[in-house]
C-alpha positions in Angstrom: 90.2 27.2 -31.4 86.6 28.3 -31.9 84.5 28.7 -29.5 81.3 26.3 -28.9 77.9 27.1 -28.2 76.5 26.0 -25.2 75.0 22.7 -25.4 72.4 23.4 -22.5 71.0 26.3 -24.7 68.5 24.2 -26.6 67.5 22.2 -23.7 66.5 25.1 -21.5 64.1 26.4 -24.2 62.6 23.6 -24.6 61.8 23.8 -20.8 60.4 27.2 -20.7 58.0 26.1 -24.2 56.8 22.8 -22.1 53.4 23.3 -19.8 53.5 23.4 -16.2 50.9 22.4 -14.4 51.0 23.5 -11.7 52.8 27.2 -12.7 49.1 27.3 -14.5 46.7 26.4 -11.3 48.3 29.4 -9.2 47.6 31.6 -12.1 44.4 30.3 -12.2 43.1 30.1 -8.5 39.6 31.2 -9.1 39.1 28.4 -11.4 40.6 25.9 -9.4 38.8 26.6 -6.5 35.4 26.8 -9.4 36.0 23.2 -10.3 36.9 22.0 -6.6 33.0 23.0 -5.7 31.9 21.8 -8.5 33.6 18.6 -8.0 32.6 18.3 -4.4 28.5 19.1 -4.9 28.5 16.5 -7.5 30.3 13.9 -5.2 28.0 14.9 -1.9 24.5 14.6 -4.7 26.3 11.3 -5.8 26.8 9.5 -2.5 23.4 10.8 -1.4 21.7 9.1 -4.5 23.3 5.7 -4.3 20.8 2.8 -3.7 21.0 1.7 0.0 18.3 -0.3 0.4 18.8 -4.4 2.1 17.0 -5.9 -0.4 16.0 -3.6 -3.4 13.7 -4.1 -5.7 14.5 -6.0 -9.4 13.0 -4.8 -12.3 12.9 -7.6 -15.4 11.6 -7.6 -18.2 10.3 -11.0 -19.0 6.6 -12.4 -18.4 5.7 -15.9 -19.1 2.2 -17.0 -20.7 1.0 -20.3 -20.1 -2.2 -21.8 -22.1 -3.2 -25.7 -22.1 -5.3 -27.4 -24.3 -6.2 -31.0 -23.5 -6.2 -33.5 -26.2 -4.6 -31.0 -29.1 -1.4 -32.1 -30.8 1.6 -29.9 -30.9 0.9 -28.5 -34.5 -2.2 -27.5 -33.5 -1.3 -26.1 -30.1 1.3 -24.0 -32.3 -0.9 -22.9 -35.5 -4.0 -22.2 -33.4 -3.1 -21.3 -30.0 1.0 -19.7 -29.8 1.0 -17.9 -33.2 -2.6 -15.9 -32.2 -0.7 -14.7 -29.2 2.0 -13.7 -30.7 0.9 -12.0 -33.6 -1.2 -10.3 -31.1 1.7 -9.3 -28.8 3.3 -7.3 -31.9 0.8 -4.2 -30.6 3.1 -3.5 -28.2 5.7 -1.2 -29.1 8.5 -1.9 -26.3 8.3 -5.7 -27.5 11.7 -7.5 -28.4 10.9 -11.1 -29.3 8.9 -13.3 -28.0 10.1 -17.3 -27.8 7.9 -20.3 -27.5 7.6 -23.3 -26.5 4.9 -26.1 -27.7 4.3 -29.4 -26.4 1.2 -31.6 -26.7 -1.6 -29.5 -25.5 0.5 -27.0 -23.8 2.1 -24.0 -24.6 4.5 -21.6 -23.0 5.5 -18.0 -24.0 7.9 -16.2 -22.8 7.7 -12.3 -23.5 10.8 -10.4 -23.7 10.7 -6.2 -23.6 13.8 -4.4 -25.2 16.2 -3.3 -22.6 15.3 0.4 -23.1 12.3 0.0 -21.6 12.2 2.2 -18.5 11.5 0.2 -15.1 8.4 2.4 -14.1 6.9 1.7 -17.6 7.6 -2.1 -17.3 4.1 -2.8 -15.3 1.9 -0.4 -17.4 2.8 -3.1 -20.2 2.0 -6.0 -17.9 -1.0 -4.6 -17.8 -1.8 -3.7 -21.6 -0.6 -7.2 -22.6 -2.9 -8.4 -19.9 -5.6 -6.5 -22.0 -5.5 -7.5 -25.1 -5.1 -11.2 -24.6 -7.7 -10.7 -22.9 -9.4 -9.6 -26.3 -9.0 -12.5 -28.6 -9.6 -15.2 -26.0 -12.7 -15.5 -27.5 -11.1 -16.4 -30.8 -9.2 -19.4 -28.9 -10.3 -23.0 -29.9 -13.1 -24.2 -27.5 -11.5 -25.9 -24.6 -8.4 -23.8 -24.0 -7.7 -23.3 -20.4 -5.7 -19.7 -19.7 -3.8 -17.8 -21.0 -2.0 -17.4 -17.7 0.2 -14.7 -16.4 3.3 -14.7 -14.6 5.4 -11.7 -14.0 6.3 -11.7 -10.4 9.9 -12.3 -10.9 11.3 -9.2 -9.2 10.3 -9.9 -6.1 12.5 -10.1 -3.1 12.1 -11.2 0.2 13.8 -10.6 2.8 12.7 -13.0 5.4 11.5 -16.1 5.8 9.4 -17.3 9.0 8.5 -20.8 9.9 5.4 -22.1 11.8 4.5 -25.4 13.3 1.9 -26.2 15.4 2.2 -28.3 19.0 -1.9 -29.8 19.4 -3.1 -27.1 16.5 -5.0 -28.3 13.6 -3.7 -27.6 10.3 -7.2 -24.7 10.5 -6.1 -23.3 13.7 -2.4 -22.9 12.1 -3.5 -20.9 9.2 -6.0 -18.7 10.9 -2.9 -18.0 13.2 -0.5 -17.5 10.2 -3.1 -15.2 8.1 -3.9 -13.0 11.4 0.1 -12.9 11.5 -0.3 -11.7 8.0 -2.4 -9.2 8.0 -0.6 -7.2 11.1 2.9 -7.6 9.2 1.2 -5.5 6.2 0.2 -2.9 8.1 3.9 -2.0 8.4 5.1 0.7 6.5 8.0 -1.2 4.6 6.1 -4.1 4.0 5.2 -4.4 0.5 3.9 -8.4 -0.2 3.6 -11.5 2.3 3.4 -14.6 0.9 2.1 -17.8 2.1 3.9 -20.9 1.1 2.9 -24.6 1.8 -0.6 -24.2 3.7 -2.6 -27.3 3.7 -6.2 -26.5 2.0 -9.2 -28.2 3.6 -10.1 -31.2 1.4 -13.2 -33.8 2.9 -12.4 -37.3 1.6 -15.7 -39.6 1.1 -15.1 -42.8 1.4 -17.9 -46.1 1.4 -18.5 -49.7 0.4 -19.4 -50.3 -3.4 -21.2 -53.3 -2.2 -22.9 -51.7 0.6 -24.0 -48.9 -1.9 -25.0 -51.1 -4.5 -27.2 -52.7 -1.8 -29.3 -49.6 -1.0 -29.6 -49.1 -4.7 -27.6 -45.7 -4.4 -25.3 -44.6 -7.4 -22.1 -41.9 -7.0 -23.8 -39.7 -9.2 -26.4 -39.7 -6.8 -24.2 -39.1 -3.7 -22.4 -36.5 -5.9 -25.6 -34.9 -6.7 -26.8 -34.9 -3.3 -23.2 -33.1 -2.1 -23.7 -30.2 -5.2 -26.5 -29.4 -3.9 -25.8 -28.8 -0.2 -24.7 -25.3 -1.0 -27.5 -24.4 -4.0 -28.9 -20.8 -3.8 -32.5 -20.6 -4.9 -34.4 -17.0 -4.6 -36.2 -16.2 -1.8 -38.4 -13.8 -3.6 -39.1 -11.9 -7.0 -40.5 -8.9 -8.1 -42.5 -8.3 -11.4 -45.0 -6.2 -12.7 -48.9 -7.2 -12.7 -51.1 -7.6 -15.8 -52.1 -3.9 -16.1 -48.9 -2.1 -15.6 -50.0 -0.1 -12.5 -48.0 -1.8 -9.7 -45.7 -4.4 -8.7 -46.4 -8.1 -7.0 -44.2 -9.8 -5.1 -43.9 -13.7 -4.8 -42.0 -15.2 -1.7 -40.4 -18.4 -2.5 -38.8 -21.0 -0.7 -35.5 -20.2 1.7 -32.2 -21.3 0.1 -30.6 -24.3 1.2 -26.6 -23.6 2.4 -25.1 -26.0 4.0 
């Protein structure tokens, strides 16, 4: 009989041709231990850099613009008012669409920056849209009211405090709140407080027709009379006299305040 070859010939050279991992790292220790550092600083400058803040800060790209216009229909709120904007708007180069919507002498815009935009630029173009609205509000129709600007819609807060009042007056309550106000800014991590739901002082006037009628008084006569409670008039002015030499000064009548 003939000899055979050994059948585990073939399978041990394949073995010594295959890649050991590990047979390579202890022939390459200086390496290893290179990319180990490397590995570690990057991990330690990672961790360190991670956002750890309770309530951080949201940066988005969107800004509403509201204008109204009593009485106008919606093709002309759209022709006249929405289309000047937004033809306007394509000055800015981080702009991504704008969409709008019309409604009978109302319109809303809502400004949409492309998503490349970087955050700390995002207020610099508040600002420049801002600006050149700003411009051609002269060119609006006569009685549009606005544009107006919203953008606060990153803000985050973080708490929320209730006040009542036991034998206050709604005045005495907010004079409280706002001094409360102003000490919680002066805290170094305070960045915006916000008053929500504060009554404002309104004086209601209320009287007989017929009695009113009887003294021969109109309401645009009581509403006259109210207008001009808190009228400034000058108290003196200053011009020059007849030759030019000097100055002469008139003293006229105190103002009225109220």
């Amino acid at each position: 009989m003939e000899n055979e070859p050994p059948r585990g010939g073939a399978a041990q050279d394949d073995d010594r041709r295959s890649f050991n991992l590990s047979v390579w790292a202890l022939g390459h220790r200086s390496l290893i231990w290179y990319f180990m550092l490397v590995f570690v600083i990057a991990g330690l400058v990672s961790y360190y850099s991670l956002g750890r803040a309770e309530d951080p800060d949201f940066t988005i790209k969107t800004m509403v613009i509201q204008a109204t216009w009593p009485g106008a229909t919606v093709e002309d709120t759209m022709t006249q008012v929405s289309e000047r904007i937004e033809k306007k708007l394509e000055e800015i180069d981080a702009l991504d669409y704008v969409k709008s919507i019309n409604a009978p002498g109302r319109t809303t815009l809502y400004v949409f920056l492309k998503d490349t935009t970087p955050g700390k630029s995002v207020q610099g173009y508040w600002v420049r849209i801002r600006n050149i609205i700003q411009d051609i509000k002269s060119e609006l129709p006569s009685g549009v009211q606005g544009p107006f600007f919203n953008d606060d819609f990153g803000d985050v807060f973080g708490n929320i405090y209730a006040f009542t009042s036991d034998g206050l007056s709604q005045r005495q309550l907010r004079d409280h709140v706002e001094d409360v106000r102003s000490k919680i800014l002066t805290l170094r991590d305070a960045g915006k407080v916000v008053l929500v739901g504060a009554q404002n002082e309104v004086i209601y006037l209320e009287f007989s027709t017929r009695q009113v009628a009887a003294l021969g008084i109109t309401q645009k006569m009581v509403t006259d009379a109210l207008q001009g409670q808190n009228a400034i008039t000058r108290r003196a002015s200053l011009r020059p006299r007849a030759n030019g030499s000097a100055f002469g000064s008139r003293v006229l009548s105190p103002p009225r305040t109220a």
